[in-house]
C-alpha positions as CSV (number, residue, x, y, z in Angstrom):
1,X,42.0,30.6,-25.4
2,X,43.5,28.7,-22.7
3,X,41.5,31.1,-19.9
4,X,38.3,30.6,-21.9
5,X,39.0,26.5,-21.4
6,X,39.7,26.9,-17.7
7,X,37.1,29.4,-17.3
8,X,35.0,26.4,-19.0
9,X,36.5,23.9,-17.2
10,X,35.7,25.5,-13.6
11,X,32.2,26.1,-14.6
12,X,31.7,22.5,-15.0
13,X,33.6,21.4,-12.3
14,X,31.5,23.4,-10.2
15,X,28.4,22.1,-11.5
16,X,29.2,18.3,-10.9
17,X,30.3,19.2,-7.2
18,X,26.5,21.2,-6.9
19,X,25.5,17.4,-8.6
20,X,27.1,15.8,-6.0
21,X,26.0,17.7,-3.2
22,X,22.5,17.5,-4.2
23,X,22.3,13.8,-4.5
24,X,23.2,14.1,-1.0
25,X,20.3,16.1,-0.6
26,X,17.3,14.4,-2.4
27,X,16.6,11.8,0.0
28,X,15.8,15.0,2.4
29,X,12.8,15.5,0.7
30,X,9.3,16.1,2.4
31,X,7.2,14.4,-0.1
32,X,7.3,14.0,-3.9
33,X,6.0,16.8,-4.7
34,X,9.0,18.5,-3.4
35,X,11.6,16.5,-4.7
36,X,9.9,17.0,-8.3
37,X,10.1,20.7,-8.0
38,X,13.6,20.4,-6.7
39,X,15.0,18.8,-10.0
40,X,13.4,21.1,-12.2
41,X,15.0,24.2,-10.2
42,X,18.1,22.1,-10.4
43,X,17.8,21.7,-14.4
44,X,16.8,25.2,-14.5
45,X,19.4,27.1,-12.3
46,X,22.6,24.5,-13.7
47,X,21.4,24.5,-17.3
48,X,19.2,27.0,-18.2
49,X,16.3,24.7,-19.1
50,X,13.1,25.2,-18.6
51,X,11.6,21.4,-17.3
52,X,8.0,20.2,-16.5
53,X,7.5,17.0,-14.7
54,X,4.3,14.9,-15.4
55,X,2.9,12.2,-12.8
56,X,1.3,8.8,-13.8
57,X,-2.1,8.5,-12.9
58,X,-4.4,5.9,-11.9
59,X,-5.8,5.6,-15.5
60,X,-2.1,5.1,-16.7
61,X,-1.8,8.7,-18.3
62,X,1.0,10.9,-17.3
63,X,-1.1,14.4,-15.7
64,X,1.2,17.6,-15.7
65,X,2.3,17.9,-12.2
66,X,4.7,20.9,-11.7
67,X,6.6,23.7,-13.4
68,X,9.2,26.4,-12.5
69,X,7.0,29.8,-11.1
70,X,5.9,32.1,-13.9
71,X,6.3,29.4,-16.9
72,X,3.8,29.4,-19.5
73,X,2.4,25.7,-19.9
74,X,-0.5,27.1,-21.8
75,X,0.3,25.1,-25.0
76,X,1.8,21.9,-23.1
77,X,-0.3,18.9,-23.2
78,X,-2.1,18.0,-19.8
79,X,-1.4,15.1,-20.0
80,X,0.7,12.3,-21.8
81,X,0.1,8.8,-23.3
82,X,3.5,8.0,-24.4
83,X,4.1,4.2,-22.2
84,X,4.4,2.9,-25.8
85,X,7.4,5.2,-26.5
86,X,9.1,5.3,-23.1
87,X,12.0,3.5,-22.0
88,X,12.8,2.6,-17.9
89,X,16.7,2.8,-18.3
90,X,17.4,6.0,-20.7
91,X,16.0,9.4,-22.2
92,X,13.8,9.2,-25.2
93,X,13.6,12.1,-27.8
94,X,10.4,13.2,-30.0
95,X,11.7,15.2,-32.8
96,X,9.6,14.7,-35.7
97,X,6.4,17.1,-36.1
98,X,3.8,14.0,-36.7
99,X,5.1,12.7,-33.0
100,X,5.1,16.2,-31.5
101,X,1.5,16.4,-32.4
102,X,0.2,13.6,-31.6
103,X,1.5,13.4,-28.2
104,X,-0.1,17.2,-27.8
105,X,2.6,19.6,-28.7
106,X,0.4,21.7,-31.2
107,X,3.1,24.4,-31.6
108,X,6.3,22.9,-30.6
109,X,9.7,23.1,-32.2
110,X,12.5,21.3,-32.3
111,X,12.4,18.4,-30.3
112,X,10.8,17.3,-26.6
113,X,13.6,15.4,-23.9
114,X,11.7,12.9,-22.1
115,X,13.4,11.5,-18.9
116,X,11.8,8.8,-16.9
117,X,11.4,9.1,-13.3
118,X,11.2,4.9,-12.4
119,X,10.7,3.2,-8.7
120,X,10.6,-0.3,-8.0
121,X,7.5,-1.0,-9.7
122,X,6.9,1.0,-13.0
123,X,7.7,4.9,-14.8
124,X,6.2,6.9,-11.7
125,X,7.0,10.3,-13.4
126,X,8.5,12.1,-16.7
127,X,10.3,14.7,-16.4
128,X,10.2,16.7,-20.1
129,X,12.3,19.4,-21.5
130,X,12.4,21.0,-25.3
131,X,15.5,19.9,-26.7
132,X,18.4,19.5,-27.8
133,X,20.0,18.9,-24.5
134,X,23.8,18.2,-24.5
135,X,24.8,14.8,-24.0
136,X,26.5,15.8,-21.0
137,X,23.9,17.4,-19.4
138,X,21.2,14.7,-20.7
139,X,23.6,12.4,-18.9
140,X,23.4,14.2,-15.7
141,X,19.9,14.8,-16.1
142,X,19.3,11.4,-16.1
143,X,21.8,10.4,-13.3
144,X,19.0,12.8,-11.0
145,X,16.1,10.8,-12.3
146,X,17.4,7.4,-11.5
147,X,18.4,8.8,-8.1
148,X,14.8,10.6,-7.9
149,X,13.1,7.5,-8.4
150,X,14.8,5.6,-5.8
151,X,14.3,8.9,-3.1
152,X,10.6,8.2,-4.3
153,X,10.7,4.4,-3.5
154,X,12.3,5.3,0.4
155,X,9.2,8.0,0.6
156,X,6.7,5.6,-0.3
157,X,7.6,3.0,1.9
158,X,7.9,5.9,4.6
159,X,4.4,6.6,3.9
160,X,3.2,3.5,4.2
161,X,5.0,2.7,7.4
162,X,3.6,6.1,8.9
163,X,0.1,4.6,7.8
164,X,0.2,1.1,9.3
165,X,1.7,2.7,12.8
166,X,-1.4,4.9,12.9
167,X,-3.6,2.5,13.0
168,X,-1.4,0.2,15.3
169,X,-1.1,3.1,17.5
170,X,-5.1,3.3,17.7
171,X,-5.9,0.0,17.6
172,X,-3.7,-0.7,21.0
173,X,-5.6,2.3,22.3
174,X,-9.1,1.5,21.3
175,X,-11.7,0.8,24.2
176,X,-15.3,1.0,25.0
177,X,-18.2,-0.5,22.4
178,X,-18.0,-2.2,19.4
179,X,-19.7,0.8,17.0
180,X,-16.7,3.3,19.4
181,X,-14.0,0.8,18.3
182,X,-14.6,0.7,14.5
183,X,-15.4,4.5,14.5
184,X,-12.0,6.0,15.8
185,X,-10.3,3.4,13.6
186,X,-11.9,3.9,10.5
187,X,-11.4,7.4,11.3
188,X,-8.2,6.9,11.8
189,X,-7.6,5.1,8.4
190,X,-9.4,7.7,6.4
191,X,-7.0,10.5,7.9
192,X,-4.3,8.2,7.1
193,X,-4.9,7.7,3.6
194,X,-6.7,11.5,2.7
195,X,-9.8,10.1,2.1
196,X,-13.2,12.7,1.9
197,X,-15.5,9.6,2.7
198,X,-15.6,5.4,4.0
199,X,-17.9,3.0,4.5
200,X,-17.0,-0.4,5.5
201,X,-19.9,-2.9,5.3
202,X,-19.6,-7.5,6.0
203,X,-21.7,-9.6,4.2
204,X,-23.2,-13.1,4.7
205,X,-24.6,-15.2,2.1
206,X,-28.3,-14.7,2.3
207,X,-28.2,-11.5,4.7
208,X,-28.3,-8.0,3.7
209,X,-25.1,-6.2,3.9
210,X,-24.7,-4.8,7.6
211,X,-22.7,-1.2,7.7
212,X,-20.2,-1.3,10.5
213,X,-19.2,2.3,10.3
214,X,-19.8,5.4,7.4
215,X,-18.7,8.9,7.4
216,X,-18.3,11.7,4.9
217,X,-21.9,11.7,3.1
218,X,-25.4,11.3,4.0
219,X,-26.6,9.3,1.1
220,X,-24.3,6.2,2.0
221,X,-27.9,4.3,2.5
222,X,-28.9,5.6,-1.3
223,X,-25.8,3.6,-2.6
224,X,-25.8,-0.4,-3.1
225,X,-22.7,-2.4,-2.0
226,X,-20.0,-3.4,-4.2
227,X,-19.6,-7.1,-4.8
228,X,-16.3,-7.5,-4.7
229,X,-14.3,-10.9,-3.4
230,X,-11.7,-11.0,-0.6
231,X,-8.4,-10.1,-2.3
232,X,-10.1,-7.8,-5.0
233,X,-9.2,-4.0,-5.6
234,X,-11.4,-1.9,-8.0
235,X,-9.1,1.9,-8.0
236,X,-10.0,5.0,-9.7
237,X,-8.8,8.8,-9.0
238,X,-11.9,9.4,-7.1
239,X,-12.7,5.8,-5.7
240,X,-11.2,3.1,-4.0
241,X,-12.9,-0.5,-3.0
242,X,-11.3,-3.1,-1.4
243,X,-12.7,-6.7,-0.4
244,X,-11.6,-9.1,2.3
245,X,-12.3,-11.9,4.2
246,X,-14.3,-12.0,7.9
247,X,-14.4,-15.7,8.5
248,X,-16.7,-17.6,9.3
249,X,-18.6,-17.3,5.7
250,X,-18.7,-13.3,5.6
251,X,-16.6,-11.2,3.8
252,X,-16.1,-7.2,3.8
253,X,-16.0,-4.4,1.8
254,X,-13.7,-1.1,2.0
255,X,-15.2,1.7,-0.2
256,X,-13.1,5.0,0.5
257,X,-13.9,8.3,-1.4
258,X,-11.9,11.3,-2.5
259,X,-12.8,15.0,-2.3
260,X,-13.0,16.6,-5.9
261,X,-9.4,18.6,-4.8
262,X,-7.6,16.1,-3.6
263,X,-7.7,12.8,-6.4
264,X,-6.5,10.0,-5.1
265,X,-2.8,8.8,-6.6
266,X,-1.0,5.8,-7.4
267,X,1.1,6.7,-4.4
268,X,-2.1,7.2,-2.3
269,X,-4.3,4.2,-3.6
270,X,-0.7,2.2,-2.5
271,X,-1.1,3.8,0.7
272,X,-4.8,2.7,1.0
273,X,-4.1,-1.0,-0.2
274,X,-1.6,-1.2,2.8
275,X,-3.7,0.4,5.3
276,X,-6.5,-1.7,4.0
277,X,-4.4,-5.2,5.2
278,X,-4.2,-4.1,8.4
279,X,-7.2,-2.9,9.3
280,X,-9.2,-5.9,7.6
281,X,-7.3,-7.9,9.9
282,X,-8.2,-6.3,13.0
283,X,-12.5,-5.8,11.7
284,X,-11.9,-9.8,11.0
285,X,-11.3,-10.1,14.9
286,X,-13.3,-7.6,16.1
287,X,-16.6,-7.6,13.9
288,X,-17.3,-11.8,14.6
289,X,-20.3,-11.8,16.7
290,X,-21.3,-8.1,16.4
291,X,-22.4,-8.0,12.2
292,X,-25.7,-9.1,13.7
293,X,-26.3,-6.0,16.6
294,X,-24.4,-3.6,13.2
295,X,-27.5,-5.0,10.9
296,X,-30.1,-4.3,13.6
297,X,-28.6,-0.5,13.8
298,X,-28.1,-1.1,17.2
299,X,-25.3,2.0,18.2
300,X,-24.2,1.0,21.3
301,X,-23.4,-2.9,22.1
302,X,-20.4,-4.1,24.7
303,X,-16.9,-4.5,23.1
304,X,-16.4,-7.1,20.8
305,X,-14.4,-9.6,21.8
306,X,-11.0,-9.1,19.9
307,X,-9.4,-12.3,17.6
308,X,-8.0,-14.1,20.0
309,X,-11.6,-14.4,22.1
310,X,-13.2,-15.5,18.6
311,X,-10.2,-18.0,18.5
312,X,-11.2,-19.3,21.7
313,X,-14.5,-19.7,20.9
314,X,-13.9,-22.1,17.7
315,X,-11.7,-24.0,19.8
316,X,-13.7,-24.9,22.4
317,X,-16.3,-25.5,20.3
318,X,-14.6,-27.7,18.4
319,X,-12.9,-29.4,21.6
320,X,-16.8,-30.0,22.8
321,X,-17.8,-31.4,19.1
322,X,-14.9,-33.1,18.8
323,X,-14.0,-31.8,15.6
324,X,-10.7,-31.7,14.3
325,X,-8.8,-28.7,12.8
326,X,-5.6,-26.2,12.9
327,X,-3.7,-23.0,14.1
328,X,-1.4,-21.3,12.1
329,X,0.7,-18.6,13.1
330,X,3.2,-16.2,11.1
331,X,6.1,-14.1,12.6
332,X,9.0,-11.9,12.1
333,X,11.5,-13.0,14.3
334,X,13.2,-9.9,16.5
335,X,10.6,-7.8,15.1
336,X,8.8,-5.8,17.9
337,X,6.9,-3.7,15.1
338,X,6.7,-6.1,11.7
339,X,7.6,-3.9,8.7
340,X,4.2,-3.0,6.4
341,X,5.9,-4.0,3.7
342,X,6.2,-7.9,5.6
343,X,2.8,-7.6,6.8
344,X,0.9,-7.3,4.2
345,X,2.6,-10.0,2.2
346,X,2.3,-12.1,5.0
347,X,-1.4,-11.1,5.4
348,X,-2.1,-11.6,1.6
349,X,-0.5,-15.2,1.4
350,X,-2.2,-16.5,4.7
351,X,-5.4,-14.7,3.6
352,X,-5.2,-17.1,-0.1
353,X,-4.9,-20.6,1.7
354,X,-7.9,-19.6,3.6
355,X,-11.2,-20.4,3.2
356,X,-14.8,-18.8,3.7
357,X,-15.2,-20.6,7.3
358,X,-11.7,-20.1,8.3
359,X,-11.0,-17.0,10.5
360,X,-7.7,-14.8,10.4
361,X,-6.7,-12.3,12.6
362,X,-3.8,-10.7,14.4
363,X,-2.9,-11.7,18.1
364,X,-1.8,-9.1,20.6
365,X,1.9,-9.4,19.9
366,X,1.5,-9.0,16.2
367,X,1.6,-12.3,14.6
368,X,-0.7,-13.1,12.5
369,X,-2.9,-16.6,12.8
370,X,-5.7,-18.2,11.4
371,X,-7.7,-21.1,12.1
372,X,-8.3,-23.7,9.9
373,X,-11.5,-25.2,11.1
374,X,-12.6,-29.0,9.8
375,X,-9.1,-29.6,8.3
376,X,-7.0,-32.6,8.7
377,X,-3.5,-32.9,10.0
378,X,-2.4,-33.6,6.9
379,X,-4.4,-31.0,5.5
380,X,-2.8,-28.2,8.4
381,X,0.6,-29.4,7.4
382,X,0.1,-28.7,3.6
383,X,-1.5,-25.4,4.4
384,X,1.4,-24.2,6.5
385,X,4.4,-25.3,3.9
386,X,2.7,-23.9,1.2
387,X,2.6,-20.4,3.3
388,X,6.2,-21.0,4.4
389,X,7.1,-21.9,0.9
390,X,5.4,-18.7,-0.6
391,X,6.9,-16.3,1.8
392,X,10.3,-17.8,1.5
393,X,10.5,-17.3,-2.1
394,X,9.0,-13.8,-1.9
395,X,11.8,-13.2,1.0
396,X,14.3,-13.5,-0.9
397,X,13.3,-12.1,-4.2
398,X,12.6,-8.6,-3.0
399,X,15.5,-8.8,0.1
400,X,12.6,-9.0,2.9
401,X,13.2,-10.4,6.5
402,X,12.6,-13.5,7.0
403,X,9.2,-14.6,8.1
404,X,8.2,-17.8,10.0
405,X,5.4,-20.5,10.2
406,X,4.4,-22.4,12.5
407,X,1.1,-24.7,13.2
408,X,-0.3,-26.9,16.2
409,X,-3.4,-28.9,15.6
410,X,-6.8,-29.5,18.1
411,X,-8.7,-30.4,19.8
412,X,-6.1,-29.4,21.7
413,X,-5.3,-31.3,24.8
414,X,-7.6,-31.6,28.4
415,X,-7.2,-28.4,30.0
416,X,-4.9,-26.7,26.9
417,X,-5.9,-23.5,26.8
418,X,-5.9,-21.2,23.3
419,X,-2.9,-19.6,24.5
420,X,-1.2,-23.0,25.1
421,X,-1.9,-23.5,21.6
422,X,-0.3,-20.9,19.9
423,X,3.0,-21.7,22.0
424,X,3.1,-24.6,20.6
425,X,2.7,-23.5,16.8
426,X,5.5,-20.6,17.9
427,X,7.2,-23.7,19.1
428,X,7.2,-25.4,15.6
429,X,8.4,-22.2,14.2
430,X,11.2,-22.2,16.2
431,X,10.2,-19.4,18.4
432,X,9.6,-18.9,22.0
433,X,6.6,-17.8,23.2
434,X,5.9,-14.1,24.8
């Protein structure tokens, strides 16, 4: 008897240190994918148990997802509705045959181990076993799934990083005409995000839409514009349509496709939404004064002038009408590359004090700025506490670097250039100017 309890005793001490060793391991993953099929190997060689993990989709259902080679999931459910049954911070257990049935087991017996997969936002993935589990091993299983979910939050953000330094990457490298510009870019986006198809189309009240760049189908014509306001999101498995803000009273659309194999996921449509803030930013700059030569179909035009000419432009004009007005700009301090995550906050939060007339872009160095035309100083002021107030708050909630505001009103002084201008918001800000 007292082999038989060390014999038992090894077994599990050999276990934990495999436990161990492959916590150390997880946040090696590839992709999710990967570090799904790694825990149910891990439940499988350890335990004996035969797992299946199920994904959340974008319609809120959990979609099977992966299973061990060979095992029969012919009479599992494809997919799960059971958010009104799950709990974020421990295993749930559906035991009674009415249950079992309704969630899709037809034949099932016993009892089903649910064990939620959570990231930072919500129950990303379930992983599900038929039961009963000992609590032991329920325990550890459920040690891997909190750990899972955070290796799934540090992939994510991976991702989106990867995404938004794509389109930097291009963006510093893009030259040559307007309709060249926007093509390798939107190319570029679609690559980053696994989309089949784009369009990306600015609006003007009274106009017809003008298509800055499609790709992927040839009915794109056939197919009417979504209305859809700067800010909004409309996301399905095979669609995704984002709106955002030109300036200067036109707004734009995003409309990205996905090929019947490859559906897009919450992971992905993330992926998109981030993408999506940078790259509005950058067709904000570069499509002012070219929507018109886009409506007339006209392929090859000279290079857009990027934000900062546009900003020029308002400036002067407003230094000839004599009209008064503001420059804000927003910056990570000792940040040569601002963090996705930070940029599109900051992007969103500038982008909801503006309004249609305003423009928004991002200057060479990476801040981003906006000109507030026809506004007060007191108005400017306002505009740039409430922005600094918003992105303090959200700075500190979710552990984000610190960003910074500064503003500088015009018309700016007799011979001030823009350039002067933004030195002196940075200089408000507390920043030097580079």
């Amino acid at each position: 008897m007292h082999a038989l309890l060390e014999k038992d005793e090894g077994g599990r001490f050999r276990r934990l240190s495999a436990v161990m060793r492959f916590l150390g391991h997880m946040r090696d993953s590839a992709d999710e994918r990967e570090l799904v099929l790694s825990l149910i190997q891990a439940a499988a060689v350890w335990y004996d148990l035969d797992a299946r993990a199920y994904r959340r989709g974008l319609d809120d259902r959990f979609v099977i997802e992966a299973w061990l080679p060979g095992a029969d999931v012919t009479h599992d459910p494809s997919e799960l509705d059971v958010d009104a049954i799950l709990t974020p911070d421990r295993p749930t257990h559906i035991s009674s045959i009415n249950e079992l049935e309704q969630f899709g087991w037809q034949s099932a017996q016993g009892e089903e181990l649910l064990l939620p997969i959570v990231t930072e936002s919500s129950v990303r993935r379930v992983l599900v076993m038929a039961g009963p589990v000992e609590p032991e091993v329920e325990a550890t299983l459920m040690l891997l799934c909190r750990s899972a979910g955070a290796v799934l939050d540090h992939l994510a953000e991976r991702r989106w990083r990867e995404v938004r330094d794509r389109l930097a990457r291009r963006m510093a490298a893009s030259s040559g005409s307007f309709q060249a510009s926007v093509r390798a870019i939107v190319d570029e986006y679609l690559g980053a995000v696994d989309a089949a198809a784009g369009r990306v189309t600015v609006t003007r009240t009274a106009q017809q839409p003008a298509t800055l760049y499609s790709t992927g189908r040839d009915d794109w014509s056939a197919e009417s514009v979504p209305q859809l306001a700067p800010g909004g999101v409309e996301v399905s498995a095979n669609r995704i349509v984002l709106g955002f803000a030109v300036g200067a009273g036109a707004n734009g659309v995003i409309e990205l496709l996905a090929s019947p194999e490859r559906p897009f996921t919450l992971e992905g449509a993330h992926a998109a939404r981030i993408g999506a803030d940078v790259l509005s930013v950058w067709l904000a700059g570069i499509s002012i004064g070219a929507t018109n030569a886009a409506a007339q179909r006209v392929h090859e035009t000279p290079a857009a002038p990027p934000f900062e000419h546009a900003m020029r432009e308002e400036l002067a004009k407003a230094k000839r009408l004599s009209l008064s007005g503001g420059l804000l700009v927003a910056s990570v301090p000792g940040a040569a590359v601002p963090d996705p995550r930070v940029l599109s906050i900051v992007i969103r939060i500038v982008r909801a004090e503006l309004r249609s007339a305003d423009l928004m872009g991002q200057l060479t160095g990476g801040d981003i700025a906006a000109v507030l035309v026809r506004a007060n100083a007191d108005g400017v002021a306002k505009a740039a506490e409430r922005v600094r107030e918003r992105l303090d708050a959200l700075a500190r909630a979710r552990q984000l670097p610190p960003v910074v505001v500064g503003h500088a009103l015009y018309p700016a002084g007799l011979g001030e250039s823009a350039a002067a201008m933004v030195a002196r918001a940075r200089k408000e800000a507390g920043l030097t100017f580079s």
